[in-house]
C-alpha positions in Angstrom: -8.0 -9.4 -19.7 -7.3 -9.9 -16.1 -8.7 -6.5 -15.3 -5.8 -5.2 -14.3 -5.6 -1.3 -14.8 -3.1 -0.2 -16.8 -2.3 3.0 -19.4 -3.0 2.5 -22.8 -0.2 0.9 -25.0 1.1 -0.3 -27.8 3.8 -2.5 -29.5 6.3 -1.3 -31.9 8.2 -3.8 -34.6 9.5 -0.9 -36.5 9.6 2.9 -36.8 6.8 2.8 -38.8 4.4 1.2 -36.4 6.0 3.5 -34.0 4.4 6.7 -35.9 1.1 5.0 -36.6 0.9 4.1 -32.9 1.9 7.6 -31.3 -1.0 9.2 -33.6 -3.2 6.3 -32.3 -2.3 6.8 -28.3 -2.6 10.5 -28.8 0.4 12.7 -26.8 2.2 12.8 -24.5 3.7 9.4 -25.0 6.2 7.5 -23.2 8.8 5.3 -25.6 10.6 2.2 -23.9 13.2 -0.1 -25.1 12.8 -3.4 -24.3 16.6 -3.7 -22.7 16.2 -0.2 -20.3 17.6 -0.1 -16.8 17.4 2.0 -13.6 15.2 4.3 -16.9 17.6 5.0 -19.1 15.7 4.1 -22.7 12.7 5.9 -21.7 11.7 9.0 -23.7 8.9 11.4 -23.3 7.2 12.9 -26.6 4.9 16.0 -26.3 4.5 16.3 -29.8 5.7 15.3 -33.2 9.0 17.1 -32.8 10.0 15.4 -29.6 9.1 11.4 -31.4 11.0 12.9 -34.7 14.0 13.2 -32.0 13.6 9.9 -29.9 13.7 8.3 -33.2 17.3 8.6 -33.9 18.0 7.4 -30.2 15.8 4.0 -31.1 18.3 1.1 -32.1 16.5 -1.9 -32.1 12.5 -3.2 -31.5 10.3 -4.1 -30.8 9.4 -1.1 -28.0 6.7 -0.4 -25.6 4.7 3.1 -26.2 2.3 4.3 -23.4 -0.3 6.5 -22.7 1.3 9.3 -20.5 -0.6 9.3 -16.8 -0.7 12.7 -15.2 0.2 11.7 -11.2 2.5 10.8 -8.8 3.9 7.4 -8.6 3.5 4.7 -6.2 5.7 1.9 -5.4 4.8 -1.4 -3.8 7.6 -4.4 -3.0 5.2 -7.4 -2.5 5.5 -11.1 -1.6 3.8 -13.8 -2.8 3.2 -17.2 -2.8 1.3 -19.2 -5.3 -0.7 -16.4 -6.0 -1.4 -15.5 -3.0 -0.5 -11.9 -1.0 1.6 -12.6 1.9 3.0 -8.8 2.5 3.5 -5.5 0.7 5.0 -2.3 1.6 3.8 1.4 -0.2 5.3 4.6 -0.4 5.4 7.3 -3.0 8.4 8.8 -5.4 9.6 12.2 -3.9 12.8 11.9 -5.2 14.7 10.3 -7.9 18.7 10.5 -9.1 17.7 11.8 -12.5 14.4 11.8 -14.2 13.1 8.4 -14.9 15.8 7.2 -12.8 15.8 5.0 -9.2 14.4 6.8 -6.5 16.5 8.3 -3.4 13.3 9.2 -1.5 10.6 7.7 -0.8 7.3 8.3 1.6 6.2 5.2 3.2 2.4 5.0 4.2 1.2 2.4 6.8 -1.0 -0.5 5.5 -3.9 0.3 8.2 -4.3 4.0 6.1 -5.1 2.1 2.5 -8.4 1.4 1.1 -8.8 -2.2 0.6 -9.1 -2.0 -3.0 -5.0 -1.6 -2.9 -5.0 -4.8 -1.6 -7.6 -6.5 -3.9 -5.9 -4.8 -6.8 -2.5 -6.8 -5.7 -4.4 -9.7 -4.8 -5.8 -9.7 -8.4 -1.7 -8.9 -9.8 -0.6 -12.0 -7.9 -3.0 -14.2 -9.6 -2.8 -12.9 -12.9 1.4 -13.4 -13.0 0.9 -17.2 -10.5 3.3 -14.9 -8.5 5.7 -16.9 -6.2 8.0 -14.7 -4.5 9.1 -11.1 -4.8 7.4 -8.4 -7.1 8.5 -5.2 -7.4 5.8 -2.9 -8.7 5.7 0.4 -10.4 2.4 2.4 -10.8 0.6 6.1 -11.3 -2.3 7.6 -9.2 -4.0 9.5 -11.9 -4.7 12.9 -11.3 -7.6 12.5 -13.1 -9.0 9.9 -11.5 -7.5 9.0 -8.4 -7.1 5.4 -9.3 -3.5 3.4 -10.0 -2.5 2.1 -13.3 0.2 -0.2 -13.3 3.1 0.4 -15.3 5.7 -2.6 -14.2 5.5 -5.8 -12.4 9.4 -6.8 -12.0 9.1 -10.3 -10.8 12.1 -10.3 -7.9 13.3 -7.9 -5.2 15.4 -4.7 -5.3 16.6 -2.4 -2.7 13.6 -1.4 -1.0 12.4 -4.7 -0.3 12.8 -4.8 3.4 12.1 -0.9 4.1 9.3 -1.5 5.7 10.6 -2.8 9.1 11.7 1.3 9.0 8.0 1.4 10.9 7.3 -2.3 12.2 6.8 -4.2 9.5 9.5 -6.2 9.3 9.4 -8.7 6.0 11.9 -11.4 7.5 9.6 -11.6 10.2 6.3 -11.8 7.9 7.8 -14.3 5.6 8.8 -16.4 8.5 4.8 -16.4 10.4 3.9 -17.3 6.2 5.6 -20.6 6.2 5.4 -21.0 9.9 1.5 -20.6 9.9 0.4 -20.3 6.7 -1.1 -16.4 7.4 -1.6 -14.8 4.9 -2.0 -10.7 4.5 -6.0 -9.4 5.7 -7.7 -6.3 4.9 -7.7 -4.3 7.3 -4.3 -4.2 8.2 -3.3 -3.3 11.9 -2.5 -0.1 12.8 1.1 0.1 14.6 0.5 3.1 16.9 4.5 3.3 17.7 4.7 4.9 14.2 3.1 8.0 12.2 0.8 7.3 9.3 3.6 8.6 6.8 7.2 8.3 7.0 10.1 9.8 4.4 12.5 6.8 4.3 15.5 7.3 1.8 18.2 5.3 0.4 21.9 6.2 1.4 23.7 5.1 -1.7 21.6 7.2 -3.7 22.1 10.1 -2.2 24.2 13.3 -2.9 26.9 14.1 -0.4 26.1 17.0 0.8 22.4 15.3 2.6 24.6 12.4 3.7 27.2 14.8 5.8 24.1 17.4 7.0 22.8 13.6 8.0 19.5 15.4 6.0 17.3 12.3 6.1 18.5 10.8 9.2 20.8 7.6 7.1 
């Protein structure tokens, strides 16, 4: 209702609802428990076979089914206050520990290279939740269509929050102009010409030894 994009879904009270609503979404489906973490309690289903299967791994409902997107996933760490879009960094999954798991890779894209509906899609994400603070978001560029539909809004930070001083955007620094001046994030953003348009980033405690002695990712 807030015209946010988002894959199709549905809610499941009981295993019952859950058969009704994967032949209503249509396969491939994606099945979540309300209590996963870090992705475990998310199951793919390609057919009838592979929901027959998740079923026995289901313990309690309600759970959330979706509409599989075809893409690549983009992550955004925002901050907000009252609403309003003070910073965000994005970067792309190119690895993870294990599938559906936390990501160990990630390539970060400067702000000046987005299109400004990014930022007017966040904008409109901020409003929606009265967003005051950290979100951590979770979304798919559609293959089909290019566009992002959001799959998570997890309202406080994790460990990528501050990443983005990697290439001169440093949050501490942003949050402290915010309160200081009251400025608030513009489209477009400027272009920091000490730094590429892409850069891989990666997480050290998520990696496997072997990159960490080779020093693979620079840590």
């Amino acid at each position: 209702k807030n015209g946010i994009r988002t894959p199709d879904y549905r809610i499941a009270h009981s295993e019952q609802e859950l058969k009704n609503s994967a032949r209503l979404l249509g396969y491939p489906i994606l099945i979540k428990i309300d209590s996963s973490s870090g992705g475990v309690g998310v199951f793919e289903c390609f057919n009838n076979s592979d929901l027959e299967n998740s079923l026995h791994k289901l313990h309690t409902y309600p759970v959330l089914m979706q509409k599989k997107i075809m893409g690549h996933e983009v992550s955004m760490e925002a901050f907000y206050q009252k609403g309003e879009l003070i910073h965000f960094s994005y970067s792309t999954l190119e690895k993870s520990k294990y599938k559906f798991g936390p990501t160990s890779l990630r390539k970060y894209v400067q702000l000046a290279y987005l299109e400004k509906k990014v930022f007017d899609e966040l904008n409109l994400i901020g409003k929606a939740l009265g967003a005051n603070g950290f979100v951590n978001m979770s979304s798919i560029r559609s293959d089909h269509d290019k566009e992002l539909y959001f799959i998570e809004a997890d309202m406080r930070p994790n460990l990528w929050i501050d990443h983005s001083r990697y290439f001169g955007d440093d949050l501490a620094r942003i949050i402290n102009r915010y309160f200081s001046t009251g400025e608030t994030l513009k489209y477009p953003h400027p272009l920091n010409t000490e730094y590429p348009e892409k850069i891989l980033i990666s997480h050290y405690s998520r990696l496997p030894l072997k990159d960490l002695v080779l020093n693979r990712y620079k840590v």
